[in-house]
N, CA, C and O atoms as a GROMACS GRO file, in nm:
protein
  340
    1UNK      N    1  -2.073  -2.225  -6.464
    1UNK     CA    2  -2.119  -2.148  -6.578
    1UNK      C    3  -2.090  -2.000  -6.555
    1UNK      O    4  -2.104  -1.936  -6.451
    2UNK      N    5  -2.047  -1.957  -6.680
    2UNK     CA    6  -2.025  -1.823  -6.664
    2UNK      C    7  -2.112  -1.704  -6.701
    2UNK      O    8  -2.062  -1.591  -6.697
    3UNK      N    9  -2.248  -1.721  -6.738
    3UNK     CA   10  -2.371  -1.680  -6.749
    3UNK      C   11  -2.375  -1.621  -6.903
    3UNK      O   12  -2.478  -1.569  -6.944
    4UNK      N   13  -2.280  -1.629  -6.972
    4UNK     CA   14  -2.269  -1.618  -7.155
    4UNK      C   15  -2.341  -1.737  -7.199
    4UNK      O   16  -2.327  -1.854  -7.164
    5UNK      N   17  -2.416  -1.685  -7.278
    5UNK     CA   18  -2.490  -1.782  -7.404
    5UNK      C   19  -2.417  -1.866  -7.490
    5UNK      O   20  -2.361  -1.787  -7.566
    6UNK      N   21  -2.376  -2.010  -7.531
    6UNK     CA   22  -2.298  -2.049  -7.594
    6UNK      C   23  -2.405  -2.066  -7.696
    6UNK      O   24  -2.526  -2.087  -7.684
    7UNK      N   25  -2.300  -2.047  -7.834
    7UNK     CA   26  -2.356  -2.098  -7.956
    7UNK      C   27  -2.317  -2.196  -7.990
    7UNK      O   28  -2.198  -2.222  -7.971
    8UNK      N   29  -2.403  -2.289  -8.054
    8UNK     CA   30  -2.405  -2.428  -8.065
    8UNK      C   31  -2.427  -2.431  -8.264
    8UNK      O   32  -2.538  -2.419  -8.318
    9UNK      N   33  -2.293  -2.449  -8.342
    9UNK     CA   34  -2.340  -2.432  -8.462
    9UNK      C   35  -2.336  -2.625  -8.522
    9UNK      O   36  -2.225  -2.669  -8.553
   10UNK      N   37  -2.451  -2.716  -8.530
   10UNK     CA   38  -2.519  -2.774  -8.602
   10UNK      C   39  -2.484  -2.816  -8.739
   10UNK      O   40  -2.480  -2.937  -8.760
   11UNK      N   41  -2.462  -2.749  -8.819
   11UNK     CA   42  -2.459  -2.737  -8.925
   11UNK      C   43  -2.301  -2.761  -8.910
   11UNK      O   44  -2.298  -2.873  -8.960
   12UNK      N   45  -2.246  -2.749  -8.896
   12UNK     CA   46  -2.061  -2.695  -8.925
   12UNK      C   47  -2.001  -2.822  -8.989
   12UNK      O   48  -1.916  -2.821  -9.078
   13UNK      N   49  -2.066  -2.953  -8.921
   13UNK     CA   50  -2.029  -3.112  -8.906
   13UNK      C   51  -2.093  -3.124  -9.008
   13UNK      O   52  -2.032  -3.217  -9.061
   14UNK      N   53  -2.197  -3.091  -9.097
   14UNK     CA   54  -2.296  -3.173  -9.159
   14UNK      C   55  -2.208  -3.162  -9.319
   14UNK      O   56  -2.168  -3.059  -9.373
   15UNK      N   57  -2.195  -3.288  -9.363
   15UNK     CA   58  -2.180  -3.312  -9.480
   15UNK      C   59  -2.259  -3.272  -9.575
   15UNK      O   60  -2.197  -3.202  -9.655
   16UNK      N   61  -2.419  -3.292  -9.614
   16UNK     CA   62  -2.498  -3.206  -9.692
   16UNK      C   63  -2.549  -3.088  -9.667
   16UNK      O   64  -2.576  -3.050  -9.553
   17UNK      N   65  -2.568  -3.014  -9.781
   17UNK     CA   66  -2.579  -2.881  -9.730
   17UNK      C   67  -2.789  -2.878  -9.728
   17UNK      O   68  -2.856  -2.921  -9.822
   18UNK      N   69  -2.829  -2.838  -9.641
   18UNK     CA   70  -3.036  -2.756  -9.645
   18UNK      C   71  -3.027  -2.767  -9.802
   18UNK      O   72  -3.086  -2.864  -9.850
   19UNK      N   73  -2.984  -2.710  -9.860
   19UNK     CA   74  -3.052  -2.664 -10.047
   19UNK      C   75  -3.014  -2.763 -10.088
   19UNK      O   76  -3.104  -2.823 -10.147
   20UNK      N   77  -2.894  -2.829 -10.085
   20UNK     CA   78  -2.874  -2.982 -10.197
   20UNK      C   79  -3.002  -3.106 -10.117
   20UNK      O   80  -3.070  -3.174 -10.194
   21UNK      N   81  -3.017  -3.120  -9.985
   21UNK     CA   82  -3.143  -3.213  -9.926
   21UNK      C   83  -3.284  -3.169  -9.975
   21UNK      O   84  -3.373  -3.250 -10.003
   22UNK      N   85  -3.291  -3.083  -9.981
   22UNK     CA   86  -3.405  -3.016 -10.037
   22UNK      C   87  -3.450  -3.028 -10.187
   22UNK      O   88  -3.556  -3.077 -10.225
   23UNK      N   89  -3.348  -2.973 -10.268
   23UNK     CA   90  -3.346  -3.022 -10.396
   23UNK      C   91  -3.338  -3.178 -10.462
   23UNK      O   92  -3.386  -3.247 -10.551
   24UNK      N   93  -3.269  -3.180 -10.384
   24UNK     CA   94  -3.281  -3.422 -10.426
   24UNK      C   95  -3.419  -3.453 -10.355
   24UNK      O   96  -3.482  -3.558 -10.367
   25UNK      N   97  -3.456  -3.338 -10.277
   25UNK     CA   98  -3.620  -3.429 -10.228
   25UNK      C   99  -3.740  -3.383 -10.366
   25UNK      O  100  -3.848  -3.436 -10.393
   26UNK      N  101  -3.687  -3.295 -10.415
   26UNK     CA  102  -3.829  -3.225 -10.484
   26UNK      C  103  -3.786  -3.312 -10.637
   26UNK      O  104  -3.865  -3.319 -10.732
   27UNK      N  105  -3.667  -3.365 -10.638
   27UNK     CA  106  -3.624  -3.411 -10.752
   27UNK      C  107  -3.717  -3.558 -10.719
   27UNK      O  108  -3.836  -3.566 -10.748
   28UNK      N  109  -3.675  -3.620 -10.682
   28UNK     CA  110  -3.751  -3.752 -10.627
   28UNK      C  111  -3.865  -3.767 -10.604
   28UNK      O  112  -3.911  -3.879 -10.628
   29UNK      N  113  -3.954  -3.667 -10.550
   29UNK     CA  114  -4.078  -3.633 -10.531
   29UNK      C  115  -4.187  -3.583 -10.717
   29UNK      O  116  -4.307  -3.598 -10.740
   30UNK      N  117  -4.078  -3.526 -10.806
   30UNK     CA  118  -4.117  -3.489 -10.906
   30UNK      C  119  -4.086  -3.589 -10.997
   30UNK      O  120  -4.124  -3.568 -11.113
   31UNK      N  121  -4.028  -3.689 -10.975
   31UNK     CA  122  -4.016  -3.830 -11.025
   31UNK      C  123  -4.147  -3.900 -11.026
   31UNK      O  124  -4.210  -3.934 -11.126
   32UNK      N  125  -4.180  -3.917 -10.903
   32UNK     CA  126  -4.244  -3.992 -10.834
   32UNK      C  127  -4.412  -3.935 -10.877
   32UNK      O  128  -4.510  -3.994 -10.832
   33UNK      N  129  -4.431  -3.781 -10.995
   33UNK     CA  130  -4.552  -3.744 -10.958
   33UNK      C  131  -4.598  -3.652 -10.852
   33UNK      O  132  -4.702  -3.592 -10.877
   34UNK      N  133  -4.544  -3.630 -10.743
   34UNK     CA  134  -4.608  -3.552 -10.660
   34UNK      C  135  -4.563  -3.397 -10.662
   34UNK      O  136  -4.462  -3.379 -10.729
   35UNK      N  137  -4.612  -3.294 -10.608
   35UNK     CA  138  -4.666  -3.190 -10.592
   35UNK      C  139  -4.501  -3.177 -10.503
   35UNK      O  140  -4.513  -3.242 -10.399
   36UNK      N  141  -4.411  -3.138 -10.510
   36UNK     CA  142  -4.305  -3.102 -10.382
   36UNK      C  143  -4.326  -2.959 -10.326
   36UNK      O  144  -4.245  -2.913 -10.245
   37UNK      N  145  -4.409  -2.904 -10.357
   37UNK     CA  146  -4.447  -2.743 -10.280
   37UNK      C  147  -4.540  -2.825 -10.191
   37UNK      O  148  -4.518  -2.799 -10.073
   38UNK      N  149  -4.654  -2.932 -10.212
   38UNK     CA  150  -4.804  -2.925 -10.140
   38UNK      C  151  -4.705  -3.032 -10.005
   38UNK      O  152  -4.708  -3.020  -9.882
   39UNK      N  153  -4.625  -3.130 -10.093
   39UNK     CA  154  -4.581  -3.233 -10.019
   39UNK      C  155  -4.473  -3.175  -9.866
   39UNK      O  156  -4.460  -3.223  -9.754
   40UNK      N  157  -4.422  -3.072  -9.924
   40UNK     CA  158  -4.286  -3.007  -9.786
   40UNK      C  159  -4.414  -2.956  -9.715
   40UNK      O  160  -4.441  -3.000  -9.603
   41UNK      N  161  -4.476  -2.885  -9.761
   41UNK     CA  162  -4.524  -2.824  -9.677
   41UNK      C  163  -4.634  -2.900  -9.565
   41UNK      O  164  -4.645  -2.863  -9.448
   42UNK      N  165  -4.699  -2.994  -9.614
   42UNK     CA  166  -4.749  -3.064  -9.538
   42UNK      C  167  -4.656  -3.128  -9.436
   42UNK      O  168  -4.678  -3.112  -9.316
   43UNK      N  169  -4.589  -3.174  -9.464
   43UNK     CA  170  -4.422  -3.242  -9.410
   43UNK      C  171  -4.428  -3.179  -9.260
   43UNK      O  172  -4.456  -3.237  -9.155
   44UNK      N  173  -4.375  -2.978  -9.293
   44UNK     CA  174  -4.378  -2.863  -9.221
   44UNK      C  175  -4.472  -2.877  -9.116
   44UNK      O  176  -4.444  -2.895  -8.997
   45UNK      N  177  -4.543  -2.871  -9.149
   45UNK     CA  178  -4.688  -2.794  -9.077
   45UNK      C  179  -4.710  -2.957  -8.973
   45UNK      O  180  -4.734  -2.958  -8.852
   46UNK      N  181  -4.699  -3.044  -9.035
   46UNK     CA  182  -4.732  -3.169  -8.977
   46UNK      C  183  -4.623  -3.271  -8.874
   46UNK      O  184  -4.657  -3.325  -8.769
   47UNK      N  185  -4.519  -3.275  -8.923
   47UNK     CA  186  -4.432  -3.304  -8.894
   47UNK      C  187  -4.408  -3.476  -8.936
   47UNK      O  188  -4.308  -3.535  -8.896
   48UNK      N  189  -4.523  -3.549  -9.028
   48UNK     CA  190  -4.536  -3.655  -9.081
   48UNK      C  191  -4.446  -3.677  -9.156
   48UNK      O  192  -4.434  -3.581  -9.233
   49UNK      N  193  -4.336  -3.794  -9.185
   49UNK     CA  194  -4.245  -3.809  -9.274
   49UNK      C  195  -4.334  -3.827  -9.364
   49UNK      O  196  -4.338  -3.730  -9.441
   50UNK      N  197  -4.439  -3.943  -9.398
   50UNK     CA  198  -4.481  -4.002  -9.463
   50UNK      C  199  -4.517  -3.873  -9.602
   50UNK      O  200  -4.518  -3.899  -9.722
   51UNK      N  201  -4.536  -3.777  -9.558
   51UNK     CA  202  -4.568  -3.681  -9.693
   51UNK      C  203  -4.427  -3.674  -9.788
   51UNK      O  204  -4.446  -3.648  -9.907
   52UNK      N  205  -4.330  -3.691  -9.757
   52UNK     CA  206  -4.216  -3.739  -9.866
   52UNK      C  207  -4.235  -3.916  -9.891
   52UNK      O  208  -4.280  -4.020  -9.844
   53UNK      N  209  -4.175  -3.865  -9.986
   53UNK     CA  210  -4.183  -4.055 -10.060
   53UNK      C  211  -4.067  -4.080 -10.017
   53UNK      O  212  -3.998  -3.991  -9.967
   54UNK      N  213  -4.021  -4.222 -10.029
   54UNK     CA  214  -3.923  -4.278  -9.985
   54UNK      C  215  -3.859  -4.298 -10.130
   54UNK      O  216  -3.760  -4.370 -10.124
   55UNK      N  217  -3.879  -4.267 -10.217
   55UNK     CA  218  -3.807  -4.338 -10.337
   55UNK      C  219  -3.689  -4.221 -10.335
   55UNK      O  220  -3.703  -4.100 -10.320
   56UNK      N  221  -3.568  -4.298 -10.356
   56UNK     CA  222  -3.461  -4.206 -10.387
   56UNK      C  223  -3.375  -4.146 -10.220
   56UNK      O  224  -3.292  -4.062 -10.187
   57UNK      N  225  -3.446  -4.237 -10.165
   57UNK     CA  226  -3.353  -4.203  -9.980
   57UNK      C  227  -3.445  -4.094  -9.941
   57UNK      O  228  -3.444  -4.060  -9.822
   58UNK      N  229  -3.543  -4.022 -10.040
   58UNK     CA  230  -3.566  -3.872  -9.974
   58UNK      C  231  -3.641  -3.847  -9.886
   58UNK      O  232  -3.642  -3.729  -9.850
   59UNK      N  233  -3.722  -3.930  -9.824
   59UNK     CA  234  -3.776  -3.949  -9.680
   59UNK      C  235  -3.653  -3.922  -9.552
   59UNK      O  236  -3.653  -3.848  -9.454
   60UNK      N  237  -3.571  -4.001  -9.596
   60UNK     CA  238  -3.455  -4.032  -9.529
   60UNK      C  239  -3.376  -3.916  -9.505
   60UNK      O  240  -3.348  -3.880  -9.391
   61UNK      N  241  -3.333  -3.843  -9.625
   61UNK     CA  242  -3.277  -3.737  -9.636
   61UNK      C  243  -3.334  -3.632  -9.567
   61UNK      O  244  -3.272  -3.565  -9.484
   62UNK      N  245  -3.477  -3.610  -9.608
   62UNK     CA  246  -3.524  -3.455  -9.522
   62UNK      C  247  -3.558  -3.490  -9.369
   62UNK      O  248  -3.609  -3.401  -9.302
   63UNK      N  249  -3.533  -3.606  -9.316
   63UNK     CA  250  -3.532  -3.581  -9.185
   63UNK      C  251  -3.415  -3.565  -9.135
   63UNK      O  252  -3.420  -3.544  -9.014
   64UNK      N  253  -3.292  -3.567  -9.186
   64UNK     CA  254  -3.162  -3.527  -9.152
   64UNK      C  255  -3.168  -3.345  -9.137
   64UNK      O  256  -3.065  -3.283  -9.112
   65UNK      N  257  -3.291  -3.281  -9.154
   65UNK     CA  258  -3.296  -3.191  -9.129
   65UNK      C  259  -3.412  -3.156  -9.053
   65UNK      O  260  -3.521  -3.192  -9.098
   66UNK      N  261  -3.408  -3.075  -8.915
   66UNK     CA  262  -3.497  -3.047  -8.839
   66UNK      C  263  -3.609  -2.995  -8.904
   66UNK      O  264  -3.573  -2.964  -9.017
   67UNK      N  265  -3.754  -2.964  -8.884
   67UNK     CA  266  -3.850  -2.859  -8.968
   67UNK      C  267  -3.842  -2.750  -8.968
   67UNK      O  268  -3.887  -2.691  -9.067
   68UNK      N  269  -3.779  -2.669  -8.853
   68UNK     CA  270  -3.753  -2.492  -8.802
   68UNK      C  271  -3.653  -2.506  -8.936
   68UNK      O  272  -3.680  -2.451  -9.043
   69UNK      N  273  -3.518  -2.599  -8.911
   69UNK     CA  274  -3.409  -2.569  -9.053
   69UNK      C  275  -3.445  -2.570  -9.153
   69UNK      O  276  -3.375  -2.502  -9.228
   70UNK      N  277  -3.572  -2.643  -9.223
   70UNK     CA  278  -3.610  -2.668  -9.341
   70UNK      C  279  -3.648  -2.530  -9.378
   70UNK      O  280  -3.599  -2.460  -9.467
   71UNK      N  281  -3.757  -2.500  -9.284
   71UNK     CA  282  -3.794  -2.378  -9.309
   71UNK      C  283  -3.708  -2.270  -9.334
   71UNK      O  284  -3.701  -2.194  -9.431
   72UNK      N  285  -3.615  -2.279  -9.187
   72UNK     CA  286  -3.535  -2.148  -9.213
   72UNK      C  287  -3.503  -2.101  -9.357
   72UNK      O  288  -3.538  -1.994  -9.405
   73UNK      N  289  -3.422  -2.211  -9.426
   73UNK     CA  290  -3.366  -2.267  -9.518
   73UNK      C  291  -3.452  -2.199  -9.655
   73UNK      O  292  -3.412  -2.135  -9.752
   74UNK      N  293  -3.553  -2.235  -9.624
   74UNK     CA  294  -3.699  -2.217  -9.771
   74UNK      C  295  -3.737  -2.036  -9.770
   74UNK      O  296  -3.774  -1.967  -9.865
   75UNK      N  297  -3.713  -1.998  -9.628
   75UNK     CA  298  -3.746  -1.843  -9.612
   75UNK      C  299  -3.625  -1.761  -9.641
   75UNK      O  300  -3.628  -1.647  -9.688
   76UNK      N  301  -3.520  -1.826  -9.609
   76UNK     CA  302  -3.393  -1.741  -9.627
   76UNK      C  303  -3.342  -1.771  -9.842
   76UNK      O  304  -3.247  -1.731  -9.909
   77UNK      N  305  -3.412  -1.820  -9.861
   77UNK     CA  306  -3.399  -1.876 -10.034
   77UNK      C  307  -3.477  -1.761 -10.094
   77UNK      O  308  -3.443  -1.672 -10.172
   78UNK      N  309  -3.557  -1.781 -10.050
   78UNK     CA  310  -3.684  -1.686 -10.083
   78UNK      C  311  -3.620  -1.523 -10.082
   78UNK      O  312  -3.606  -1.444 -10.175
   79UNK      N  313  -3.602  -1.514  -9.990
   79UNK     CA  314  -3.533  -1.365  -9.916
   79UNK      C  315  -3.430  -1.302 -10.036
   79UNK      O  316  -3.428  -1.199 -10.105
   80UNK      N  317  -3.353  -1.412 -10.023
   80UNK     CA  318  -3.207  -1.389 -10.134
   80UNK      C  319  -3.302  -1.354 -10.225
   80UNK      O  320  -3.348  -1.239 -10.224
   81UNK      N  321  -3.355  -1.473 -10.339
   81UNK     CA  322  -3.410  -1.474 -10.417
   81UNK      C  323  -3.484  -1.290 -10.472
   81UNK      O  324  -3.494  -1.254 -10.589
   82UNK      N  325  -3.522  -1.209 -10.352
   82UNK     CA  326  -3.607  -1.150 -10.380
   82UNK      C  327  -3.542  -0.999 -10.337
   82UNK      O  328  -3.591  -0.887 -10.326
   83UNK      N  329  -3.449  -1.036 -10.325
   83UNK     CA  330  -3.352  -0.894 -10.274
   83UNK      C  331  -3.342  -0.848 -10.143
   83UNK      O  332  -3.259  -0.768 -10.099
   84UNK      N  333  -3.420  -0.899 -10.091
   84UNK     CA  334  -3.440  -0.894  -9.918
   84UNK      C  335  -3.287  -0.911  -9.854
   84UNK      O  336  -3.243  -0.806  -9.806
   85UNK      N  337  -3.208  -1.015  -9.846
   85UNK     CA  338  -3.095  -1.018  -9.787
   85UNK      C  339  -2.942  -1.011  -9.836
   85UNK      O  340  -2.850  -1.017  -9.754
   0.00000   0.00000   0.00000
């Protein structure tokens, strides 16, 4: 080892993008009746799949994304959104 930090980019391989997984979950979730602000966030904080529904793969789907990424993802939306970045 040559004592440099390697970056490891994750994402580069991934066929779906954080905002399209995200959005087919709140779509499915708002199908389904539920709350998709109360439901991610419980998700977040908990790390329980079970707070997404399974209808529509989207259980399935948002664990194809870590919770730090989800987040990142929801704060850096926000950010844009608000002129911040």
């Amino acid at each position: 080892m040559n004592g440099e930090t390697t970056k490891f980019d994750f994402l580069r391989d991934r066929k779906e993008k954080p905002r399209d997984i995200i959005l087919s979950v709140c779509s499915a979730m708002e199908e389904k009746g539920y709350d998709p602000i109360g439901q991610i966030v419980g998700y977040i904080l908990s790390g329980d799949p079970t707070y997404i529904t399974g209808y529509k793969g989207a259980r399935n789907s948002i664990r194809k994304l870590e919770r730090d990424e989800l987040l990142e993802e929801l704060v850096k939306f926000y950010l844009e959104k608000n002129g911040q970045l």
